[in-house]
C-alpha positions as CSV (number, residue, x, y, z in Angstrom):
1,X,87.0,99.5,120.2
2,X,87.4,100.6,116.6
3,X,90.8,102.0,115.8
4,X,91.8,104.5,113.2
5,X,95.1,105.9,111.7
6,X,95.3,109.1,110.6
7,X,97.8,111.1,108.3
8,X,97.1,114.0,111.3
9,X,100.2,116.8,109.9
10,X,102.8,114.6,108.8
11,X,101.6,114.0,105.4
12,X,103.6,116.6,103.5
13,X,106.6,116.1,105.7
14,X,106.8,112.2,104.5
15,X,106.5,113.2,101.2
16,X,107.1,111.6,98.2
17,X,106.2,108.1,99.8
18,X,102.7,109.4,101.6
19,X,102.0,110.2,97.3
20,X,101.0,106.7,97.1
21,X,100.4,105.3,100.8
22,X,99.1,107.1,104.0
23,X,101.8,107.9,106.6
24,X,101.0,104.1,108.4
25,X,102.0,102.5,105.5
26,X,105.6,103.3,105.9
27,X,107.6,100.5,106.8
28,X,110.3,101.1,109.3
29,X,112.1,98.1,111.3
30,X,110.7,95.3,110.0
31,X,106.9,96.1,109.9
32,X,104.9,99.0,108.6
33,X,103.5,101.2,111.1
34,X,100.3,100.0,110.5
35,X,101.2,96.1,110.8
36,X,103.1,97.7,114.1
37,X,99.8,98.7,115.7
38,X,97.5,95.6,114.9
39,X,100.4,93.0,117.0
40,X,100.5,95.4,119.8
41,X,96.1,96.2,119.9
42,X,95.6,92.7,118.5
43,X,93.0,93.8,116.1
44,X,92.5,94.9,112.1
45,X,92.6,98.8,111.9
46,X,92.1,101.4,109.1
47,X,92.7,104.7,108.0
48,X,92.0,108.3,107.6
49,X,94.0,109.6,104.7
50,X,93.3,111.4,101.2
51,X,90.7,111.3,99.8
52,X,92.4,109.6,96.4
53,X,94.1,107.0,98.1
54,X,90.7,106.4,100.0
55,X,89.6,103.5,98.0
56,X,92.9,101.4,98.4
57,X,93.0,102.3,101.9
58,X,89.5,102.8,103.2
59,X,87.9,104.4,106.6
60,X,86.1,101.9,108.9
61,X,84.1,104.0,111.4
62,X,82.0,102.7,114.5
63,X,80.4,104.3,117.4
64,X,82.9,104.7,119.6
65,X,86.3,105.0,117.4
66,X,90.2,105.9,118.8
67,X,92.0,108.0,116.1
68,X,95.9,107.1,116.7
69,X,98.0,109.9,114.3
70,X,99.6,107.1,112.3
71,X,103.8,108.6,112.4
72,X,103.6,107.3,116.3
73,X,105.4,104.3,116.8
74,X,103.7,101.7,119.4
75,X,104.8,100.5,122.5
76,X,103.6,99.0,125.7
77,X,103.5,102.4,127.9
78,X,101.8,104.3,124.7
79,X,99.2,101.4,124.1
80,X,98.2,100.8,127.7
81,X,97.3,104.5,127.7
82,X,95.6,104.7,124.2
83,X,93.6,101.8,125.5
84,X,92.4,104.1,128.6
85,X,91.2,106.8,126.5
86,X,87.8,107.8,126.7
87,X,85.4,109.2,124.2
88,X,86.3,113.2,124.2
89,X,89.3,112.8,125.6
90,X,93.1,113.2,123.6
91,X,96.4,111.9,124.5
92,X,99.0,114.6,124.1
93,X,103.1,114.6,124.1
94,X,104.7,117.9,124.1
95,X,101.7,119.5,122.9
96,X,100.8,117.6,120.1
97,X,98.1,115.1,119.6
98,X,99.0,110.9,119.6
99,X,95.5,109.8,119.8
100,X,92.1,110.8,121.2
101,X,88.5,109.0,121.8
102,X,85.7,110.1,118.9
103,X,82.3,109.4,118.0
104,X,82.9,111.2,114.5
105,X,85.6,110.1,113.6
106,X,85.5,111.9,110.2
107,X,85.4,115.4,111.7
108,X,88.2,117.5,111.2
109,X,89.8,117.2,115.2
110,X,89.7,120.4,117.3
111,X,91.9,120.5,120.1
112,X,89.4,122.6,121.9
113,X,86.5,120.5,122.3
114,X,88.6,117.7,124.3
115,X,90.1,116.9,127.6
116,X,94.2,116.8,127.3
117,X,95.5,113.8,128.7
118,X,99.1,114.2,129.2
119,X,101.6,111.2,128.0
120,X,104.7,111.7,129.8
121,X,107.1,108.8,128.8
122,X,108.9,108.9,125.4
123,X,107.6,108.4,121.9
124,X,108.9,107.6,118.7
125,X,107.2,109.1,116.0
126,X,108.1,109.6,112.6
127,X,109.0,113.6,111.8
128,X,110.8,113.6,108.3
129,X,111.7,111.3,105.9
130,X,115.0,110.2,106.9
131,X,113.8,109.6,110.4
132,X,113.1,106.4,107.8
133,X,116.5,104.8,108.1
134,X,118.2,107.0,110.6
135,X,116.2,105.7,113.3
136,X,115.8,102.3,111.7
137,X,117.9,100.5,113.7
138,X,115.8,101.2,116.8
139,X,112.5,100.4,115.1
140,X,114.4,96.9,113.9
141,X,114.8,95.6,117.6
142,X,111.9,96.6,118.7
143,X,110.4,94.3,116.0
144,X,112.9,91.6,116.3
145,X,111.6,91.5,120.0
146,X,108.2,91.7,119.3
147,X,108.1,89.1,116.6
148,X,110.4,86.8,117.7
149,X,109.4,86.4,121.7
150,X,108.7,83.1,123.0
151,X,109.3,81.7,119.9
152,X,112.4,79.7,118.3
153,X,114.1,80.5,114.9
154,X,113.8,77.3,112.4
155,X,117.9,75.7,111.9
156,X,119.8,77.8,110.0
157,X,122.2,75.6,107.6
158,X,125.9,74.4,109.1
159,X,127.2,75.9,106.0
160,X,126.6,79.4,107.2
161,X,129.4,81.7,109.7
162,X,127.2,82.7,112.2
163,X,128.5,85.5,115.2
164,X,125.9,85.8,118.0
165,X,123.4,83.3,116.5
166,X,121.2,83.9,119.4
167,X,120.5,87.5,117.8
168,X,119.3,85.4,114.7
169,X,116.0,84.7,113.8
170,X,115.2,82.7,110.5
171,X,111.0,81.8,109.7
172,X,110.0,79.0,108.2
173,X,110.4,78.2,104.3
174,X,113.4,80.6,104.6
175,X,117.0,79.2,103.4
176,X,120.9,80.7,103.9
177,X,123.5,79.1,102.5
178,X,127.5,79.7,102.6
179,X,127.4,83.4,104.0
180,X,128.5,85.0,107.1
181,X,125.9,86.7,109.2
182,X,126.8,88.8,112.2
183,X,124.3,90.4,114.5
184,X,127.3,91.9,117.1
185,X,125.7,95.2,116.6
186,X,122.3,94.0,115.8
187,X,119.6,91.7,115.3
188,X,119.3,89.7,112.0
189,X,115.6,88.7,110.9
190,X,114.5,86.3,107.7
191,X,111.4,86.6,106.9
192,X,109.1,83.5,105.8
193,X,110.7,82.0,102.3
194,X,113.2,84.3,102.3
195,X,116.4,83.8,100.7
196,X,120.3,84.4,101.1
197,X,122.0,83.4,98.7
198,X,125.9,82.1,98.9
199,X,128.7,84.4,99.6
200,X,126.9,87.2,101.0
201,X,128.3,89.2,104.1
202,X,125.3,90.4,106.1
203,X,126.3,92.2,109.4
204,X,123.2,93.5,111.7
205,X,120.8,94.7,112.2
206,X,119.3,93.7,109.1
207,X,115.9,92.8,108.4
208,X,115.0,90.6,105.0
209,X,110.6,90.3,105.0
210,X,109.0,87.6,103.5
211,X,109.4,86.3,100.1
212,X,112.9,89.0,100.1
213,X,116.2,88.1,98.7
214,X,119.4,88.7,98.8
215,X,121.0,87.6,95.3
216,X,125.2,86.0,95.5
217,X,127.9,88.2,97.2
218,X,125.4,90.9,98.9
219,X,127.1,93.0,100.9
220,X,125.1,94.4,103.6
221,X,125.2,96.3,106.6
222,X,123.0,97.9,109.1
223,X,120.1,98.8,110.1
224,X,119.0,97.8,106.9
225,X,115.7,96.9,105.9
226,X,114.6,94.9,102.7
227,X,111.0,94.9,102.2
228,X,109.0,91.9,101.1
229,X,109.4,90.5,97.9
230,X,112.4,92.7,97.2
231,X,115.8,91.5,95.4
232,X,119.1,93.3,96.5
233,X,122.6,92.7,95.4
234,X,125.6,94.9,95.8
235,X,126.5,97.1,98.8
236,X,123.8,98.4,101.1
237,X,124.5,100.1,104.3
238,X,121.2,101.7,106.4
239,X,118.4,102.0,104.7
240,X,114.8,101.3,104.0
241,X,113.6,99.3,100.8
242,X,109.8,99.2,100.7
243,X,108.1,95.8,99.2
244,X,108.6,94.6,95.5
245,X,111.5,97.0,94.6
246,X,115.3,95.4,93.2
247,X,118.4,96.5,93.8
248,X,119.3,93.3,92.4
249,X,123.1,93.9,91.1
250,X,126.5,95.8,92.2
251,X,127.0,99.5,93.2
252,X,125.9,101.4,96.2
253,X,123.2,102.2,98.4
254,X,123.6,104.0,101.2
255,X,121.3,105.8,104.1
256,X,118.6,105.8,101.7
257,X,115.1,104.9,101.6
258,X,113.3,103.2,98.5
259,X,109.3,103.2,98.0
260,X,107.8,100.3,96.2
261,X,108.2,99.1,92.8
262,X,111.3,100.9,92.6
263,X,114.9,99.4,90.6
264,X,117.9,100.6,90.6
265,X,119.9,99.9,87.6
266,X,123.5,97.6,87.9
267,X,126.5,99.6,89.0
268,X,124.2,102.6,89.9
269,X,125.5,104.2,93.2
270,X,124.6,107.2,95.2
271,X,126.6,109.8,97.9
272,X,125.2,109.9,101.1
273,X,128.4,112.5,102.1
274,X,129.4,115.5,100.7
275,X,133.3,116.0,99.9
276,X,133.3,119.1,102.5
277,X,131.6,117.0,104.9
278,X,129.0,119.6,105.7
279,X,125.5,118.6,106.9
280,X,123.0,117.5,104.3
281,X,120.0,119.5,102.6
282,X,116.9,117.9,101.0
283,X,114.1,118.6,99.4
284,X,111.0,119.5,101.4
285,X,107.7,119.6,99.7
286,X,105.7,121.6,102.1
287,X,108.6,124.4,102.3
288,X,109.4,123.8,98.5
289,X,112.8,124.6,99.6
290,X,116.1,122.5,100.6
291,X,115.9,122.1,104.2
292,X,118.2,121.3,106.9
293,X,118.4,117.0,107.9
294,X,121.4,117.8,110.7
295,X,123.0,114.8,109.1
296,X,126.4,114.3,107.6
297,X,124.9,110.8,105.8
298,X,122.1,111.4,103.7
299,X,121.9,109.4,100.5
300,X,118.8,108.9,98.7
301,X,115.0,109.1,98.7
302,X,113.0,107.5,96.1
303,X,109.7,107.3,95.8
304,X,107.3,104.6,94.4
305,X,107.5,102.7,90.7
306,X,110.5,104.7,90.3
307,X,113.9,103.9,88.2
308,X,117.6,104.1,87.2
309,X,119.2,102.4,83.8
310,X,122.6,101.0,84.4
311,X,125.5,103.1,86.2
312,X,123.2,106.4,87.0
313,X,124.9,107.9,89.7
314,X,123.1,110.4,92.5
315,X,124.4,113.4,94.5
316,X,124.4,113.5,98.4
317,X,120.4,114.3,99.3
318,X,118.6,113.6,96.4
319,X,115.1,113.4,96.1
320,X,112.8,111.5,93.4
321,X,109.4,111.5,93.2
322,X,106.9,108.7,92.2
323,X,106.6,107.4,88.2
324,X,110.4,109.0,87.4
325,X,113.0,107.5,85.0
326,X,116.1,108.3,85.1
327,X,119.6,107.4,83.3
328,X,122.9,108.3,82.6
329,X,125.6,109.7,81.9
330,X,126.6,112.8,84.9
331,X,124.8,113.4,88.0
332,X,121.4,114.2,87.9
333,X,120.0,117.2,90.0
334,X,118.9,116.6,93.5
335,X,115.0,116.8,93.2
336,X,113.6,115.0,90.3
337,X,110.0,116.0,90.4
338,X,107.6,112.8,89.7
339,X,106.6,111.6,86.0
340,X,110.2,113.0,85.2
341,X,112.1,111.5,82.2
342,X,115.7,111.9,81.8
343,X,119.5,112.2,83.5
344,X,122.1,115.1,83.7
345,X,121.8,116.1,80.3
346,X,117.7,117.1,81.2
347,X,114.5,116.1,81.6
348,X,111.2,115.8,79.6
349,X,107.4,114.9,81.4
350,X,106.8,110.9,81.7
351,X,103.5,110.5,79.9
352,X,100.9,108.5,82.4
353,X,100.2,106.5,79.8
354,X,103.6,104.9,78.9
355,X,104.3,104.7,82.7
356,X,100.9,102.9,83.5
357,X,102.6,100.5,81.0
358,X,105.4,100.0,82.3
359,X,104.3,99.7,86.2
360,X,101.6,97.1,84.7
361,X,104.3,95.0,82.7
362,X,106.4,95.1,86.4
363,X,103.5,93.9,88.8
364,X,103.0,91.0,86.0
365,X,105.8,89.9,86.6
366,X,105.6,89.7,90.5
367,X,102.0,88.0,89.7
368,X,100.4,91.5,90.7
369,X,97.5,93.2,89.1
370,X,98.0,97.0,87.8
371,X,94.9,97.5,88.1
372,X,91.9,100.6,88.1
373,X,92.8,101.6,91.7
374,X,96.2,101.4,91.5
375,X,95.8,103.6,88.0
376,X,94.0,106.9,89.7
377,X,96.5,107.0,92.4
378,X,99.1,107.2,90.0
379,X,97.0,109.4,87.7
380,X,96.0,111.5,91.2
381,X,99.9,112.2,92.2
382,X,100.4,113.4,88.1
383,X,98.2,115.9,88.5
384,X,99.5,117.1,92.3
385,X,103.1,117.1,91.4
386,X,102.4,119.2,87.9
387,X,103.9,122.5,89.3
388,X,107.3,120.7,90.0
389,X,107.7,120.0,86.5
390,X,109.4,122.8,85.3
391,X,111.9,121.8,82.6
């Protein structure tokens, strides 16, 4: 069987990270969605997404093809009915569609023309964006369990303080050194040639992906995730850093989420709670409005190739979009609209050209190419985001 993910409606709600990836390419726990879905069905998938990220993330059709709406979460239950599904028929929860059996698999699906096949146990799917970190603690075991079943974590060094060290799970090539690690109130992954280095505090669930590292005297707790490749430092407490982005020095970040290629600048810190303690507001792209989270602890969402200079500082709920720049002094508002340039004081548009530049300079240096795919996306979400930029 050939199997698709598709953006389905949760594209505009996942905004600004779905700019540069489709909704599956979220990471959440210690996976993305996508990587989520191949363990479980054993088998390479692709996707059905925009058109403009279409050739960095192509559509793989086949005769007979199952379409899986890509903010669903796998589990056993869910993939032992996806598995059942046959051609024409649609697996529904609560009246909306998880996945359904297609022979044209790029036709727009009409509920109509199949046969409801009613799920009845419980799903995790992706709604908003701070579903992101607020329910990444969940998504962390889950992947803890899946990745780590049957198998044995390499020795972790002597060196090391470690509370409930059966709860710890270290991959080969990865090293921890003189740091206290404890997974009491959840699991601790290293990911393959990972790194901790000495004097950090990491208390679980915490999830460090391969190639990751936490730089001397990190302070971390969870459920955090640190993408692979990325560099933190500083105090982190529950949230989501996509691959290749650095928080690599002191200050705070907290219930946020960070897309990739993103750095935050030393002693840069956000809120994640108002001073009346009220519940927080963010940005919603679809409603172009500030919309309700129900959350007291909302920090920050950032989205990809994004950045801070030194000791920028961010309200409770703020929202940055792809390609921004932003520096001090005084808090900046709390949506900064995508090719933005600028801090408290204002902001001017951040030419494409200049921050092609400076995203190719950054993937050098991480031994990645910026190259002509990775240039229309960018150029693609400039031109959608124009009508934000009103300065």
């Amino acid at each position: 069987m050939n199997y698709i993910l598709s953006d389905g409606d949760y594209r505009k709600a996942m905004l600004p990270f779905t700019f540069t990836r489709p909704v599956a390419e979220i990471r959440i726990g210690i996976l993305t969605v996508k990587e989520k879905w191949e363990k479980w069905l054993k088998t390479q998938v692709s996707f059905r997404t925009e058109e403009y990220l279409s050739v960095k993330f192509p559509l793989i059709t086949a005769d007979e093809n199952i379409v899986i709406i890509g903010n669903v979460l796998p589990d056993a239950p869910i993939v032992e009915q996806i598995k059942r599904l046959d051609m024409g028929q649609a697996l529904v929860y609560n009246d909306e569609v998880m996945a359904y059996g297609t022979n044209e698999p790029e036709k727009p699906f009409n509920m109509d023309e199949y046969e409801k096949v009613a799920y009845k146990g419980d799903v995790f799917a992706l709604k908003n964006t701070w579903d992101i970190f607020s329910r990444n603690g969940e998504a962390l075991e889950a992947d803890f369990k899946l990745l780590t079943q049957g198998r044995k974590s390499v020795p972790i060094s002597d060196t090391n303080k470690l509370i409930h060290p059966e709860r710890i799970f270290m991959e080969e090539g990865a090293s921890v050194e003189h740091s206290i690690l404890n997974a009491t109130n959840g699991s601790i992954y290293i990911g393959k040639n990972a790194e901790i280095w000495e004097g950090s505090l990491i208390r679980g669930g915490f999830a460090l992906c391969d190639h990751a590292i936490v730089k001397m005297g990190g302070k971390i707790y969870g459920p955090t995730t640190v993408g692979p490749y990325g560099k933190v430092c500083g105090e982190i407490n529950n949230s989501v850093i996509f691959g290749h982005s650095s928080k690599g020095h002191e200050g705070y970040l907290g219930n946020s989420v960070l897309g990739e290629w993103c750095n935050i600048g030393a002693d840069s810190n956000n809120s994640n709670l108002k001073n009346n303690y009220a519940k927080v507001r963010l940005w919603n792209y679809a409603t172009e409005s500030f919309d309700r989270t129900g959350l007291q602890f909302c920090g920050l969402m950032m989205g990809d190739h994004s950045k801070t200079a030194i000791n920028t500082m961010f309200n409770t709920g703020t929202v940055i979009g792809v390609n921004s720049n932003i520096y001090t002094p005084g808090f900046p508002r709390n949506f900064i609209p995508s090719f933005s340039w600028g801090g408290a004081s204002g902001f001017k548009e951040y030419h494409p050209k200049k921050a092609f530049e400076a995203a190719r300079v950054m993937m050098a240096r991480r031994g990645k190419e910026f190259n002509k795919v990775e240039e229309d996306i960018l150029q693609k979400v400039f031109e959608l985001t124009q009508k934000w930029r009103k300065y």
